[in-house]
N, C-alpha and C positions, 0 to 999 in steps of 0.2 A: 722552800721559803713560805710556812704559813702564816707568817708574822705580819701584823699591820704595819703602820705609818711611814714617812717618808724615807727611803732609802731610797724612794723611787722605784720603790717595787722593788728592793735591794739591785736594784741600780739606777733608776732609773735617774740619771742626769746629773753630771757633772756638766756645768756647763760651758761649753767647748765648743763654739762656734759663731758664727757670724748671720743674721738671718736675711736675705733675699729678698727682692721682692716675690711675690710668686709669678708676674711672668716672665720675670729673669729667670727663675731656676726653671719652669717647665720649659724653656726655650732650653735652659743647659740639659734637659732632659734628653729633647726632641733631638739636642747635638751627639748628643751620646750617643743614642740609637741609631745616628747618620753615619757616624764615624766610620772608618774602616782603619783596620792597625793600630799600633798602640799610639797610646797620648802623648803630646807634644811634652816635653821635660819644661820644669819652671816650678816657681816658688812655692803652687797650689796646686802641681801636678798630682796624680795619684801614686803611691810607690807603685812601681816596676814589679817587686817578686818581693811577697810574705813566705819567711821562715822559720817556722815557731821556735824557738831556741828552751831548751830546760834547764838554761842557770844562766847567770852572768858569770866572768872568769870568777875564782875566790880572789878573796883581798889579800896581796902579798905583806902587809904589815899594818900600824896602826896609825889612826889621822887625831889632830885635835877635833875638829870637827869638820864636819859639810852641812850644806844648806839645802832643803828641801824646795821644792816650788810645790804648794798647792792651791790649789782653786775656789775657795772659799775657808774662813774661819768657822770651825766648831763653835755651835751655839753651848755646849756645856760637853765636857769631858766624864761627865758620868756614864759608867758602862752599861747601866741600866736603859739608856740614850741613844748607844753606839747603835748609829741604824743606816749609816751612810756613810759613803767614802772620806770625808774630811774627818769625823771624828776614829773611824776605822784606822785610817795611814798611820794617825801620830800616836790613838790608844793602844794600839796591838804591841808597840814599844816598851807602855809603861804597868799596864795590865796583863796578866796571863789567866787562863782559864782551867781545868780541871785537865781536858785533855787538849792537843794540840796539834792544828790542821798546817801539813807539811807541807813545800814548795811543790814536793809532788802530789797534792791534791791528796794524800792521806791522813791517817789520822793514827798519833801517836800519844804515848801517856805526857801529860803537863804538867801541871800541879799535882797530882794525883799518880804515883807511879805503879798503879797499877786499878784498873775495873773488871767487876768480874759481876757477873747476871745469873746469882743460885738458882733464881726461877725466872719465868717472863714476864714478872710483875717487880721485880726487884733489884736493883743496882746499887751497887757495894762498890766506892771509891777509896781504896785506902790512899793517904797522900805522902809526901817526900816530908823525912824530919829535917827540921832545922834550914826551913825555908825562913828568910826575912822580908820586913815590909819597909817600906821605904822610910817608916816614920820609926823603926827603931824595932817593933811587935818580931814573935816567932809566930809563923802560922798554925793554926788549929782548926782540929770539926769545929767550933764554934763558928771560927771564922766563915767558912763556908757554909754551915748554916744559914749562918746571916744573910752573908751574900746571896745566895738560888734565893731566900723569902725576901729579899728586895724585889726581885725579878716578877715573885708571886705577888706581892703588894698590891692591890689595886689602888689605895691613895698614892702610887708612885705614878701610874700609867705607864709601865714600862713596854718599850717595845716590843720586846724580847715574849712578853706575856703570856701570848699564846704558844708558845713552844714550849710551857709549863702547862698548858690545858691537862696533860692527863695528869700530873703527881698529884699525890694522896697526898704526901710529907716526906719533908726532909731533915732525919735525925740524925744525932750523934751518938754511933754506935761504939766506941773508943776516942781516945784523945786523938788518933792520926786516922780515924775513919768515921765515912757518912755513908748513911744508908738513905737511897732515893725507894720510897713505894710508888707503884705505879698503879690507875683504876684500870687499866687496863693496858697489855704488852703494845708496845711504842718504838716500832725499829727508828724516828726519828729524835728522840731527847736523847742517847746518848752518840749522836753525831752533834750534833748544838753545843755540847760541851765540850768540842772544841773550835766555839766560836767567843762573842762577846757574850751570848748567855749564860756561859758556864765560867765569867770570870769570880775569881775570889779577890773581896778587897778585906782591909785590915776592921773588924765588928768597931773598933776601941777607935782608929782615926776617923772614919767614916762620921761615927757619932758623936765624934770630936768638931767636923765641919760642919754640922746640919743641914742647913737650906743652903750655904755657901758649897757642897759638896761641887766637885767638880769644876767649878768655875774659879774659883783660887785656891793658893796652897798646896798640899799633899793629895796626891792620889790615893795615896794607902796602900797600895799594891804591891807586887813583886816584881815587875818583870827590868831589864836590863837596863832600862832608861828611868831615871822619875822626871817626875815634873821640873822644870826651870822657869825662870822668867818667862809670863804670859806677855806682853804688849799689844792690848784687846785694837784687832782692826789691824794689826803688822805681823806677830810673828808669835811664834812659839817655842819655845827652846826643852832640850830635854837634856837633862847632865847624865852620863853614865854613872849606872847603881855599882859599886867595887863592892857590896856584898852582896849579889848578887848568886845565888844557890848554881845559875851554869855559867856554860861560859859566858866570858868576859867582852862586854861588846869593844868592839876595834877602836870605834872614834868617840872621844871623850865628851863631845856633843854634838847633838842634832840641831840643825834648826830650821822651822818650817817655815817660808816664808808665803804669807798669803798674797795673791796675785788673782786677780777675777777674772784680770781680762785675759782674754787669750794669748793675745799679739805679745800681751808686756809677760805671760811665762813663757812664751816660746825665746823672745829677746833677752830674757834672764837666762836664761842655760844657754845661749848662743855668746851671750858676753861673760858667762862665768861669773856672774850675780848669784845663780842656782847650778850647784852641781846635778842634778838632777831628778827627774818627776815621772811620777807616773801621770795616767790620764791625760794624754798629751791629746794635745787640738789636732783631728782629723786632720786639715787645711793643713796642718805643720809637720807631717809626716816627710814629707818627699826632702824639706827645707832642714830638717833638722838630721835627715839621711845622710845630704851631699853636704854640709856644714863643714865637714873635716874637725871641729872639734869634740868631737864626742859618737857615742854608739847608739841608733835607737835600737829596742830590742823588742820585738815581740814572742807572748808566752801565752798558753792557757789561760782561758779568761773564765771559762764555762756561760759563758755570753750569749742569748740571741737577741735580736731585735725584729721586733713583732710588731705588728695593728693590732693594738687592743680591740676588741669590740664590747664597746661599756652598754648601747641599747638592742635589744632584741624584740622591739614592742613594733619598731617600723617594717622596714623593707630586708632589714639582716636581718629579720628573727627567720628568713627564708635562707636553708643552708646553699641554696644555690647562686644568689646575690651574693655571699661570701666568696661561695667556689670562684664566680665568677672574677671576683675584685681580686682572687687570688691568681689565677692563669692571667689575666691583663696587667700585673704588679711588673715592673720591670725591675729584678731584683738586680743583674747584673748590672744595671746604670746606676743605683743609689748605690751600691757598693764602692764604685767607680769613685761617684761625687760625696756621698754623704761621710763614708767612712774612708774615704783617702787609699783606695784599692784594698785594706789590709782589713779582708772578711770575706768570708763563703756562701753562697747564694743556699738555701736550705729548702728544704718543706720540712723539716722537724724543729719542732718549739723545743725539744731541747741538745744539747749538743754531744756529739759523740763520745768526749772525756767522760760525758757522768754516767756511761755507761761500761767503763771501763771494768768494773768487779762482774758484768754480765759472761756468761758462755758466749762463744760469738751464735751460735744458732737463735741468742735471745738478742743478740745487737741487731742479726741481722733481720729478725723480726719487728722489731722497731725502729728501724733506722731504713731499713733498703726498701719495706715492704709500703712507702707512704707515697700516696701523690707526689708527685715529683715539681721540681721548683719551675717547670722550663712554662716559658708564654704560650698562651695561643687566643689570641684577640678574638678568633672567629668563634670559637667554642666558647670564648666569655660572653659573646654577644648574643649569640645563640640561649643560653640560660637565662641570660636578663630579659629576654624578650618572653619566653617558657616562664618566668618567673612571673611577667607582669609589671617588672618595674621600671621600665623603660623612660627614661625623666623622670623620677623618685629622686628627690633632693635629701641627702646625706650629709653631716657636718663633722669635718675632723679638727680636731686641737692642734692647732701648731705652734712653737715658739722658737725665742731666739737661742734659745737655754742652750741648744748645741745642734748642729748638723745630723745627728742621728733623729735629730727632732723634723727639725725645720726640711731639713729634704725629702725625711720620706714623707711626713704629709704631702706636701705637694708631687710626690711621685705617686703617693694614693691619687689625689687630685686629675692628676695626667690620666692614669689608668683610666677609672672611674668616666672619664668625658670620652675614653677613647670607646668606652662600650656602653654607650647612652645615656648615664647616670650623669645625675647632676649634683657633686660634688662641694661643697663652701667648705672655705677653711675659716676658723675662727682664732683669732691670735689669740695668747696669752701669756701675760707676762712672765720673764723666767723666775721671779720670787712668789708668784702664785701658782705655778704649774706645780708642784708637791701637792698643792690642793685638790687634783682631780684624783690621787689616793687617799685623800682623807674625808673630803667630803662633797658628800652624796648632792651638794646644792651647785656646787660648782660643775659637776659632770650633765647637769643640768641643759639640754640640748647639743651635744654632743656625744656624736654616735661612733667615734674612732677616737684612738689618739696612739700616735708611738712610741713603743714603752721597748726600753732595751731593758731585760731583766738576765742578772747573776746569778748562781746558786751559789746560797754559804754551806753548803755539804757536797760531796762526789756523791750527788743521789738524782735521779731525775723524780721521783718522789717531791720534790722541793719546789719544782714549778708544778707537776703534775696534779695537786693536791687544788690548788687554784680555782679549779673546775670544780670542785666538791659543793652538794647543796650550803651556801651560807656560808662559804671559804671567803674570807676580810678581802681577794684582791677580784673574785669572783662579780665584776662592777654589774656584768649584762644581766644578774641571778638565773644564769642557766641551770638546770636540776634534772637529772636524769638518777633515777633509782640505783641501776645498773652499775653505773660510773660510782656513782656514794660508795656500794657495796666493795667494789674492786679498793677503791681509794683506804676503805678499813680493812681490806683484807692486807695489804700491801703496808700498811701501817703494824702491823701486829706481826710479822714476819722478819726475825732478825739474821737468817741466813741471807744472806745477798742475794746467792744464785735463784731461791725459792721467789725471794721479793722481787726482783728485777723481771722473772717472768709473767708477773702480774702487771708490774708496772707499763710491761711492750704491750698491752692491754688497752691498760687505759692513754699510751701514747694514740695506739693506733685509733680508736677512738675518738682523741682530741683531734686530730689530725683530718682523720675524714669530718668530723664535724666541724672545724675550723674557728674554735673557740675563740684562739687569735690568730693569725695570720702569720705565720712565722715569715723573714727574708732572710735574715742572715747569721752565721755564728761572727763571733767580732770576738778577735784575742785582746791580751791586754797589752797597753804599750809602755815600756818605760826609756828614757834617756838618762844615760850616764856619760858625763864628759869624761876627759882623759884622767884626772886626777881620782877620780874612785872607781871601786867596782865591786860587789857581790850582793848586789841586789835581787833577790829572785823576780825571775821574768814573769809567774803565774798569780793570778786574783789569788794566792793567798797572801800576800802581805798584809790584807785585811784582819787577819788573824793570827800571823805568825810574827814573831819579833824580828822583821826585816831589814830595821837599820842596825844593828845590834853585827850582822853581816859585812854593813858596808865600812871599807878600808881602802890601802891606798893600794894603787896600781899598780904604781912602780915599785 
């Protein structure tokens, strides 16, 4: 993920939770570490046992519709945009992209049935005839043309942007094929294609909305849903495309009902208002477990959640005040409380799925071979004192935005006071926390903050690139020569097994250096009540046409 703006760091915050005072939660802290045996059962307990599941059952036949619950309305449905889970969930329905990112975290042909790389500098998409657009159009190179040079645009400011930093140009080499040049070999733009950067919309509808793009009318696109009734501030509906070039989606409509607050989507799929949601509220795990009406399911998320560290000029620019805040981190109690038991306590920033295409001699060189996640207070105290920063006042960002947020800073906080430091949290509200990925004035005295980040590729490449000198999420500008170097070498490498062993490199690396702090992998979670079901359980519904799946149970 080297892409700028808020996705929250492509994920960073759905907002899912409730915020605490802080010495409520560090008392719930100090409980947790008191405890002995497991948690008392109740409506905010943690679940019991996480089991990652790789599909929901298929759908035995077809629905009129079901209702969606998500957690905030898309500011614009332009794909050029799509940079965050709201506009992600409902776009990936109505948009498709060149190629197309699987339930199982692969990548298959899309719009484009087939790519092919004559040199390391060149990518050759031929695409599917007799593809249609929602507004009537047959797709074309032009089409797709058009499309990647929106991406490119700089009067668009698209998010996507820098995932086009290397292309030269994008031509039309045939009526059914485009040729991508590259300034240089890019093992990552053609994984991006199949994400929202490599969506195709229609040249002729798009320049038919102009400035209204996105925000009403026609999407222009292909994919299994188009657009329907918008109802700005309530809902979104999406009518099944019946010319649709594959299969046919099962239910004849979607519809997304928005919902901010927590309590009232958990209450909506509890009473069958919403059949059901991804991104479900921590706190609502256990509650919507023992419900009886319906299934929560967790899947691959490719998720961790980390301590950013945005300043390096104070007391963290010392790797052992990190080390330190890292062994006194109680990852097993935020897990517990902040993420509703259902996530793994880490010391790698990134997670073991995206290592999946690796040899295991190369997994096990970047996964087994890292500091490990486990406490030891004395050895944190030890370093802080060796350090020098013994009462060195440190500021972390916390908000209400969601318990991935708001617990672990104050579980930094806990730590932090447990081995002499002295810790401030600084709130912020949850419609300005985007800002501390965007701008540089807001990070402004704060020296942490917790950032759950996704990858939109099966690449650990994708967070790993982060660290690179002048990388958009790079907040603390750490710069090491070394690191750059590996990070282009590992970019110009389109064998997997060759790039992955570069990349256990520069994990290991980030890792002993403690760029950010990693705590936890976190799966994704979805609920589906009894009346539907073939929603894939994995973060790619971000990208893959996922309601187009869902149908009836019975």
């Amino acid at each position: 993920m080297t892409t700028p703006p808020p996705r929250t760091a492509r994920r960073t915050h759905h907002p899912r939770g409730r915020f605490a005072a802080t010495t409520a939660v560090l008392a719930s802290f100090a409980l947790l570490a008191a405890c002995s045996g497991p948690p008392k059962s109740g409506a905010n307990s943690p679940v019991d046992k996480v089991t990652l599941s790789k599909s929901t059952p298929t759908a035995k036949g077809e629905i009129d519709s079901f209702t969606w619950a998500v957690y905030a309305e898309p500011p614009t449905l332009d794909y050029t945009m799509a940079f965050d889970y709201p506009q992600n969930t409902i776009l990936s329905n109505v948009c498709e992209s060149l190629m197309r990112w699987t339930p199982g975290l692969t990548t298959e042909p899309g719009l484009a049935e087939k790519a092919s790389n004559p040199d390391p500098t060149t990518w050759v998409y031929d695409l599917r005839a007799g593809v249609r657009f929602h507004d009537g159009g047959v797709m074309s190179a032009d089409d797709v043309v058009f499309s990647l040079g929106r991406q490119m645009d700089p009067n668009n400011a698209a998010a996507w942007a820098q995932n086009f930093q290397n292309v030269e140009s994008v031509t039309k080499t045939g009526p059914l094929q485009v040729t991508v040049k590259l300034k240089k070999p890019d093992s990552q733009f053609p994984q991006y294609m199949a994400t929202a950067a490599g969506v195709v919309a229609s040249k002729a509808g798009v320049e038919a909305a102009g400035k209204d793009y996105g925000t009403t009318g026609s999407l222009a696109c292909t994919g299994p849903f188009k657009l329907g009734t918008w109802n700005k501030g309530q809902s979104i509906e999406l009518e099944r495309f019946d010319d649709y070039w594959g299969t046919k989606a099962k239910s004849k409509k979607a519809v997304f009902r928005v919902l901010t607050d927590p309590s009232a989507r958990t209450n909506a799929m509890l009473s069958g208002e919403a059949d059901g949601g991804y991104l479900i509220p921590t706190e609502s795990y256990a509650r919507l477990r023992g419900s009886g009406v319906g299934t929560l399911y967790f899947g691959e998320g490719l998720s961790t959640v980390n301590v950013n560290i945005t300043n390096m000029q104070g007391p963290l620019g010392d790797v052992r005040v990190r080390r330190a805040l890292s062994l006194a981190l109680d990852r097993a109690g935020f897990v517990k409380a902040g993420l509703g038991g259902a996530g793994t306590v880490t010391g790698s920033l990134t997670t073991r799925a995206a290592w999946a295409a690796a040899p295991e001699s190369t997994r096990k060189t970047a996964l087994d071979s890292l500091p490990g996640p486990d406490r030891n207070i004395e050895q944190a105290k030890a370093l802080i004192k060796e350090a020098g920063a013994t009462g060195k006042t440190l500021t972390v960002a916390t908000s209400s935005i969601g318990q991935d947020v708001s617990l672990l800073a104050t579980a930094v906080q806990a730590a932090g006071t447990q081995i002499g430091l002295d810790i401030k949290l600084k709130t912020i509200a949850p419609n300005a926390f985007t800002a501390l990925f965007t701008d540089p004035k807001a990070r402004e005295g704060i020296d942490m903050f917790p950032l759950t980040y996704y990858d939109s590729i099966t690449d650990p490449l994708d967070l790993l690139t982060n660290f690179k000198t002048g990388a958009y999420m790079n907040f603390a500008g750490y710069s090491d020569k070394q690191y750059d170097e590996l990070v282009e070498q590992a970019g110009a490498l389109y064998q997997p097994e060759a790039r992955m062993e570069v990349e256990a490199k520069l994990q290991k690396h980030a890792a002993e250096q403690l760029l950010w702090i990693p705590v936890a992998e976190w799966p994704t979670a979805v609920f589906l009540n009894k009346r539907i079901t073939g929603a894939p359980t994995s973060i790619s519904y971000m990208y893959y046409p996922w309601a187009a799946d869902v149908g009836a149970a019975q």
